[in-house]
N, C-alpha and C positions, 0 to 999 in steps of 0.2 A: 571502512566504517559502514557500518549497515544503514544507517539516514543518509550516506550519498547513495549509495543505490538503489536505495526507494528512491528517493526524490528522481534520481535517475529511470527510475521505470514508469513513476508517474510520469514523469513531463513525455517521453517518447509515447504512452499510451494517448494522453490526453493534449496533446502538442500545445503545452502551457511553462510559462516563465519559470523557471525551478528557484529562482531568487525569493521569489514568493512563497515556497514551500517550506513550511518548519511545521517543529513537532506538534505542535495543535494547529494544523489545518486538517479542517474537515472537509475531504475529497467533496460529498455532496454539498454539503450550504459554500464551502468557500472557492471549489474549482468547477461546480456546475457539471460535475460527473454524475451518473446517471447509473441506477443500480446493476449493470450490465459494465458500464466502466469500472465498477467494484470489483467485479466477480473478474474481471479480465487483470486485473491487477493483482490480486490475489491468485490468480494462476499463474500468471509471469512472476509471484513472488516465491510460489511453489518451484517453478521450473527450475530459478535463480537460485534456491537456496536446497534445493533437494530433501525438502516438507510437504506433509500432505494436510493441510487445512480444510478440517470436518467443516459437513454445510453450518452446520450450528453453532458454528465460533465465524462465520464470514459478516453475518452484520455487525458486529463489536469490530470491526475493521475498516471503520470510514475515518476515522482519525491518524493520521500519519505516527504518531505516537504509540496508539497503539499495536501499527502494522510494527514497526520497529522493536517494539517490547516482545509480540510474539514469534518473531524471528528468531530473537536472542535466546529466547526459552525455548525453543523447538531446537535450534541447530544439534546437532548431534559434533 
């Protein structure tokens, strides 16, 4: 399933509780990720899923929800 392997990429990025994470958490207000924690996440999501996420779709990506939505819609 693709929300355990986010959640799985968040918590190893940000070495936080993954029990805590569901689909409306907000990386910055709810796990104190830092816009460089975005962007490294978003690249481990790239790496992970073999997508390439344009700079202009990466701030619509602080929501776990909607990292998961553009995954699904991207995978090939």
């Amino acid at each position: 399933m693709v929300f355990d392997k986010v959640k799985e990429i968040i918590t190893d990025i940000l070495n936080c509780d993954g029990d805590s994470i569901t689909m409306d958490t907000d990386l910055l207000k709810d796990l104190d990720a830092d816009s460089l924690d975005a962007v490294e996440i978003v690249m481990a999501v790239e790496d992970t899923y073999d997508i390439v996420v344009p700079d202009e779709d990466v701030p619509g990506l602080t929501i776990v929800g909607n990292i998961v939505k553009y995954i699904e819609t991207h995978m090939e």
